[in-house]
C-alpha positions in Angstrom: 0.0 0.0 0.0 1.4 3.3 -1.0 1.2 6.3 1.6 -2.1 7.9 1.1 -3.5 4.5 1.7 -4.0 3.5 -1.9 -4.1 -0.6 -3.2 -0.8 -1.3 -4.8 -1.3 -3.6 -8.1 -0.6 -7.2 -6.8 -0.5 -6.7 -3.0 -2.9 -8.9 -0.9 -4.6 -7.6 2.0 -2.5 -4.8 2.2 -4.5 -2.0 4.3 -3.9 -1.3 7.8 -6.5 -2.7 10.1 -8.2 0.4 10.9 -8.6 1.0 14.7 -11.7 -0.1 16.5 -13.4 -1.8 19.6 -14.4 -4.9 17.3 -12.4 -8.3 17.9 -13.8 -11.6 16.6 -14.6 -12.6 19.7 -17.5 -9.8 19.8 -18.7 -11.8 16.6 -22.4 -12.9 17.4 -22.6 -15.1 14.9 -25.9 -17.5 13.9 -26.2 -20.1 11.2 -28.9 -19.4 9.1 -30.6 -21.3 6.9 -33.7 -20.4 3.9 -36.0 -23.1 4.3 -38.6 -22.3 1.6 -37.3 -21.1 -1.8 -41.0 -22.2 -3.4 -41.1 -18.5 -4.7 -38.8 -18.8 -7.8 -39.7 -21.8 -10.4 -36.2 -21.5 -12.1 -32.6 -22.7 -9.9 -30.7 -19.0 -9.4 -27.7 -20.2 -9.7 -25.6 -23.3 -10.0 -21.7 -23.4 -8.5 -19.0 -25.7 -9.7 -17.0 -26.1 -6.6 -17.7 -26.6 -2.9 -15.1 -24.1 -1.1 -15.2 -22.7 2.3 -14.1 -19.3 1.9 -16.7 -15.9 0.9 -18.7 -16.5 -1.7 -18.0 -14.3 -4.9 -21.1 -14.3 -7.3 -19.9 -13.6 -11.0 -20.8 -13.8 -14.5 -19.1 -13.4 -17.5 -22.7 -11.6 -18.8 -22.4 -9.0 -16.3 -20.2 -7.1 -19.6 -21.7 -6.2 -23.0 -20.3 -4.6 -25.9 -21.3 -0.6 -25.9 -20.3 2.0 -28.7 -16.7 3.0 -28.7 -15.5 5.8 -26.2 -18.9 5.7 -24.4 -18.9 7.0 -21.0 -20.3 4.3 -19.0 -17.3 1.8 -17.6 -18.6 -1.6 -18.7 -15.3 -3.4 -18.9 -14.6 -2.8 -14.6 -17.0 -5.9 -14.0 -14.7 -8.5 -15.5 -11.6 -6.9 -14.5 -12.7 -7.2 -11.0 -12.7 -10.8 -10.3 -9.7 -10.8 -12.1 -7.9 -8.9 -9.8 -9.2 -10.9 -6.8 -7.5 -14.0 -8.3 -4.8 -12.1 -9.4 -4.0 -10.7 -6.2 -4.6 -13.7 -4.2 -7.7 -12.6 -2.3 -9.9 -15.8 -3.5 -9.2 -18.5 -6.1 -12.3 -19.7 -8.5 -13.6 -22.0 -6.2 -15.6 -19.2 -4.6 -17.5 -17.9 -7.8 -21.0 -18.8 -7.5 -22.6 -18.1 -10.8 -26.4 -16.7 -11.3 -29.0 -18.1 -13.5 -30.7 -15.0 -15.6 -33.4 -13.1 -13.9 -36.6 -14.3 -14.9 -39.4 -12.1 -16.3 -41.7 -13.4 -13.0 -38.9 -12.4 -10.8 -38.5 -8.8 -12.2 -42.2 -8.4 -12.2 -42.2 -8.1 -8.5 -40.8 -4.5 -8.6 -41.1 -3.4 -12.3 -44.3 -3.1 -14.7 -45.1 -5.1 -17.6 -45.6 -2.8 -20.1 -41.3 -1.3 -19.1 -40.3 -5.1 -18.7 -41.9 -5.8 -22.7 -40.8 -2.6 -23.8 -37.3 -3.0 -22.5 -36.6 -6.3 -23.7 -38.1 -6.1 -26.6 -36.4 -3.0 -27.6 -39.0 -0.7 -27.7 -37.7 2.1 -25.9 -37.8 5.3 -27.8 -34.4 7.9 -27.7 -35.7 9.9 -25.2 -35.7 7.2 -22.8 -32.3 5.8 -23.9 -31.2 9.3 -23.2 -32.2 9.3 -19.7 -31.0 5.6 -19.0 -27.3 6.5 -20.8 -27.5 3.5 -22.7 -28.5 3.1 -26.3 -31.1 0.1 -26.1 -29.3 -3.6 -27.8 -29.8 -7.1 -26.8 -26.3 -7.1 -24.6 -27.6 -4.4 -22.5 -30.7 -6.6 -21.8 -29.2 -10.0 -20.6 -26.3 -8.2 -18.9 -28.9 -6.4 -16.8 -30.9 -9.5 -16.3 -27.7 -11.6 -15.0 -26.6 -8.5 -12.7 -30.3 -8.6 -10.9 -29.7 -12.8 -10.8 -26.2 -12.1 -9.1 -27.7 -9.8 -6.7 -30.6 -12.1 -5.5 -28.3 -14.9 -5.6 -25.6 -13.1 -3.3 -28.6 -12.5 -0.9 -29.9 -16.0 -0.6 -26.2 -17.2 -0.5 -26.0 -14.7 2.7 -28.8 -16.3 4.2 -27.0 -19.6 4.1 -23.6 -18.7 4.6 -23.7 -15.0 6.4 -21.9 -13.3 3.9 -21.9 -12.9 0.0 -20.5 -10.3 -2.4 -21.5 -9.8 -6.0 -18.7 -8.2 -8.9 -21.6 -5.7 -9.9 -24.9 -4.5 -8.9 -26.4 -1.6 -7.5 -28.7 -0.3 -9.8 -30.5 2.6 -8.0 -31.6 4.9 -10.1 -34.3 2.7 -11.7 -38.0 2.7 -11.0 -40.7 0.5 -11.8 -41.6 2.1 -15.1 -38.3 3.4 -16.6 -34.7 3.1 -16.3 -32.6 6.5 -15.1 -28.5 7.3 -14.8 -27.2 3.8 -16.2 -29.7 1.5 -14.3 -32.5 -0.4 -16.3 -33.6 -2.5 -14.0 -33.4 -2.3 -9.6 -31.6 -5.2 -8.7 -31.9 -4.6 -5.0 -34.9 -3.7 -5.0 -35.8 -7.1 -6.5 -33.9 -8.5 -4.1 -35.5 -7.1 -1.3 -39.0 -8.0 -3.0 -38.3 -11.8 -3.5 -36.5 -12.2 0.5 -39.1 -10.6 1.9 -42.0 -12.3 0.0 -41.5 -16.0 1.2 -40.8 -16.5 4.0 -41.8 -13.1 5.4 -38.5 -11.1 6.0 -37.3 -7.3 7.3 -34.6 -5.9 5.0 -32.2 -3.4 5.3 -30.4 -1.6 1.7 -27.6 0.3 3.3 -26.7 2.7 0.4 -23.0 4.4 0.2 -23.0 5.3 -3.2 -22.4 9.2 -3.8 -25.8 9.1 -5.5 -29.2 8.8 -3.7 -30.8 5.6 -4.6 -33.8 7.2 -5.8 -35.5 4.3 -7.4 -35.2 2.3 -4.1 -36.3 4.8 -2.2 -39.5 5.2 -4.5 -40.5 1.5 -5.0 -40.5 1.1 -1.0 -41.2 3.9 0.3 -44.6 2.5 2.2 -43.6 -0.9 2.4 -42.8 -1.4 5.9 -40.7 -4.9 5.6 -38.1 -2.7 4.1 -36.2 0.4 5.4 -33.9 2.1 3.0 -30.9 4.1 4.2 -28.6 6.1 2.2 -25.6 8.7 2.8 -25.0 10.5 -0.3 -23.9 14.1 -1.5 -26.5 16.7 -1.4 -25.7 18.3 -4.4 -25.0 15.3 -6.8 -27.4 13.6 -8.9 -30.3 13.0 -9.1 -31.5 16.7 -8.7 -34.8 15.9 -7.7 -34.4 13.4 -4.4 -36.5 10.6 -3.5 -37.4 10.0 0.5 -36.0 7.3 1.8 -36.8 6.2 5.9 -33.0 7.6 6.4 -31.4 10.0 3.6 -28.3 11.8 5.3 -27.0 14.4 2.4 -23.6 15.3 2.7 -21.5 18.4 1.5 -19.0 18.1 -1.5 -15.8 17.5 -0.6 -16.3 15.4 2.7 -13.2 13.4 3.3 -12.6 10.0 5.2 -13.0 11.0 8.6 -16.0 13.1 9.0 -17.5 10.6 6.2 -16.7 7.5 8.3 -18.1 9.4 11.5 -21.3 9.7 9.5 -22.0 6.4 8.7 -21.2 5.6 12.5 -23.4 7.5 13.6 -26.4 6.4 12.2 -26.1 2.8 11.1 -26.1 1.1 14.9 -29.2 3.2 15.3 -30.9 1.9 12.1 -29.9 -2.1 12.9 -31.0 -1.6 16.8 -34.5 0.1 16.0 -35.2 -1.9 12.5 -34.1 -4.8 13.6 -33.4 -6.2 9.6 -33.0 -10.0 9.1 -30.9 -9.3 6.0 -28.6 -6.0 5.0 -27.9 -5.4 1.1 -24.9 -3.3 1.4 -24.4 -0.9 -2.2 -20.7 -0.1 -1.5 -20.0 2.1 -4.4 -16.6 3.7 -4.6 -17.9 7.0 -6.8 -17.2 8.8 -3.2 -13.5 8.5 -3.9 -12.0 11.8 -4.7 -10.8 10.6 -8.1 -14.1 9.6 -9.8 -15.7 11.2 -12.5 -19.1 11.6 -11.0 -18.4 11.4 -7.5 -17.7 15.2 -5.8 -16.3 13.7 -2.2 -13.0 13.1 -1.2 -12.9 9.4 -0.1 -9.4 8.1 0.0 -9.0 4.0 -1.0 -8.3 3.5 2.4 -11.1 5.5 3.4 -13.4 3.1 1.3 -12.2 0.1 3.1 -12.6 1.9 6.4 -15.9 2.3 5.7 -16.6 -1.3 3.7 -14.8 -2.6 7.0 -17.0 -1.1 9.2 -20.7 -1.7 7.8 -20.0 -5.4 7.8 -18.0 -6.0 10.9 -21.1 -3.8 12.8 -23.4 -6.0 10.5 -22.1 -9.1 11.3 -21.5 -8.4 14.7 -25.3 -8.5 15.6 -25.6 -11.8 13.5 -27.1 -10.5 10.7 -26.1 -11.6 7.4 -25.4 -9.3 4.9 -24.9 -9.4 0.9 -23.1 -6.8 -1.0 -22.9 -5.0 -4.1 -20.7 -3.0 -5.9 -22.5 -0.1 -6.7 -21.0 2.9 -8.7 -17.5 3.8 -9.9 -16.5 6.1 -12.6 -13.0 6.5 -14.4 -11.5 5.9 -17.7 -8.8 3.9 -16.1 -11.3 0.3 -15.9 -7.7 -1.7 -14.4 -7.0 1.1 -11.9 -11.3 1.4 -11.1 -11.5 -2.1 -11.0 -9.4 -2.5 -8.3 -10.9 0.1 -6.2 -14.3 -2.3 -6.7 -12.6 -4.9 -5.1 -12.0 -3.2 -2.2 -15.4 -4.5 -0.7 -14.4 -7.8 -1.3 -10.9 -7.4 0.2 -13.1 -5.9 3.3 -15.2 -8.8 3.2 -12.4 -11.0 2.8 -11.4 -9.5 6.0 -14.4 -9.8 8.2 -15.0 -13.8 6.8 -11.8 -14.6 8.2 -11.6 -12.7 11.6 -15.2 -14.2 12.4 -14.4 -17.4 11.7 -17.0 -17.5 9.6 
C-alpha cells in the first residue's frame, strides 16, 4: 500500500487494520438457513466447486459490448474478479454463478408494459437518453444476470452470512423506466423476493455518492423494508426521493468526517429496525478521483468504511450481501481494483469471524 492508503497492483490484504473496539470474539454469529425457496420456479444459480471461503457471485454476462468511447465503464465488471485472483484474495472456487433473472422475478418491482418494452427493444431515444444506454440485446441480458447475481448473493448470505457480488447496484431505476445507467433495480428485486416467502425485514444500506432514488420510491410504504442512504446533497439525481433515512452530505467530505457519519447512524438503524438481511451498495464514486463522484474518499477511506458496515453488521448476527455499486474512471484496471475493495473488506471480516 502506498502512503495515502491507496491498493498497490498485486499486493494482498495490504491496508492497515483500521482502529476499532471490534475483535472476533464480539462476533455474534448464527447459522442461518432459507427453508422455503418455493417463490422462484427456475434454480438462481448453479456453483462448480464446494469451497469454504466468501462467496463471490460472478458472471461473465455482467459485460456487453457498448459504442466506442462511451462513457459508462462496462469493462470494470470483469476486470474485478480478475484482480481478486490475481492478487490472491480468493481462487475460482468461490464464484458462484447466477441463472438470468426471470421475467416473473423482475415483475415483483417493475411493470409489464417497461419489462416488454425494455426487452423487446421498444424504448424510444428519449428514454435511452435518460437511462445513458443506447437500447441492444447485450444491455438486456447483462442487466438481467446482474439482478440474478444480486438475489443470488442475498440467498447465498442467508445460508452462509456473507456474499459479495462483482456488480450491482442499480438505483436509479424505478418500476416504469430506467434513469442514470440503471435499467432495472436489482436490490430492489432482491429485497421484493426475501421478503415475499418466508416473510423477511430488510435493510439496503446505500453508500453510493448518488441517492438511490428508485429504491427509495419503489418502497417507500412498504414497511418490511427500510432504506438508508448517505449521499452528497448536491449530486445527482437533482430531484431526491425519501427514503426512511437519507443523510446528504457536502461536496468534498473526506474520510474522517465521512466514516463518522456512517457511524453515527447505522447502529441506530440495525438496533431500532431490527433487519434479518442488509444489502450493502458499496460504491466507490465517493473516492476523490471519480468522475461523477464530488467527495474526497481516499481507497483507504473506502475500506474503512466497507470494513465497518459489515463487521457492525455481522457483529449482531445479521447476514449481509453486498454489491458494488457505482464507480467512474477511464482507467477500468486502476477502477476495478478500487471495486474490489469490498471484497478485500469482506475477505477480511469472513476470516476474523471465523465465519
Amino acid at each position: 500500500m502506498t502512503e495515502d492508503g491507496s491498493i498497490i497492483e498485486g499486493q494482498t490484504q495490504s491496508y492497515t487494520h483500521p482502529s476499532t473496539n471490534w475483535t472476533p470474539s464480539a462476533c455474534l454469529w448464527c447459522h442461518f438457513i432459507t427453508s422455503n425457496n418455493a417463490a422462484l420456479s427456475t434454480p438462481l444459480f448453479y456453483v462448480g466447486q464446494e469451497s469454504s471461503g466468501l462467496p463471490i457471485v460472478h458472471h461473465s454476462k455482467y459485460v456487453c459490448d457498448l459504442p466506442p468511447n462511451h462513457r459508462f465503464p462496462m469493462g470494470k465488471f470483469s476486470r474485478v474478479l480478475h484482480f481478486l485472483i490475481k492478487d490472491q484474495v480468493i481462487t475460482e472456487k468461490q464464484v458462484w454463478v447466477p441463472e438470468i433473472a426471470s421475467i416473473d422475478l423482475l415483475s415483483c418491482v417493475h411493470t409489464e408494459e417497461y419489462l416488454s418494452n425494455f426487452i423487446n427493444g421498444k424504448i424510444n431515444e428519449q428514454e435511452q437518453r435518460r437511462t445513458g444506454f443506447p437500447w441492444s440485446e447485450g444491455i438486456v441480458r447483462r442487466c438481467r444476470y446482474e439482478t440474478g447475481g444480486t438475489v443470488l448473493a442475498a440467498e447465498v448470505a442467508l445460508q452462509r452470512g456473507m456474499a459479495c457480488s462483482t456488480a450491482g447496484g442499480t438505483h436509479h431505476a424505478f418500476p416504469s423506466y430506467g434513469s442514470g445507467y440503471c435499467l432495472l433495480n436489482d436490490l430492489a428485486v432482491a429485497a421484493k423476493y426475501l421478503i415475499s416467502s418466508p416473510k423477511r425485514k430488510v435493510l439496503i444500506v446505500d453508500l453510493d455518492v448518488h441517492q438511490g432514488d428508485g429504491t427509495a420510491f419503489i418502497f417507500k410504504d412498504e414497511s418490511c423494508v427500510f432504506t438508508f442512504s448517505v449521499h452528497c446533497g448536491k449530486n445527482f439525481p437533482l430531484r431526491k426521493q425519501q427514503s426512511d433515512l437519507d443523510i446528504s452530505v457536502e461536496d468534498g467530505l473526506e474520510d474522517k468526517e465521512y466514516l463518522s457519519t456512517v457511524e453515527a447512524h447505522l447502529p441506530w438503524v440495525l438496533e431500532t429496525f431490527r433487519p434479518d438481511l442488509v444489502l450493502y451498495d458499496a460504491g466507490v464514486d465517493p473516492h476523490w478521483e471519480d468522475e461523477l463522484g464530488r467527495l474526497s474518499l481516499t481507497d483507504q477511506g473506502l475500506y474503512q468504511r466497507d470494513l465497518y458496515v459489515m463487521k457492525t453488521v455481522v457483529s449482531r448476527g445479521v447476514p449481509v450481501a453486498a454489491v458494488i455499486g457505482g464507480g467512474y474512471s477511464r482507467d477500468i484496471d486502476k477502477l476495478a481494483i478500487r471495486h474490489s475493495i469490498v471484497h478485500r473488506a469482506a475477505t477480511q471480516v469472513w476470516r476474523e469471524c471465523g465465519m
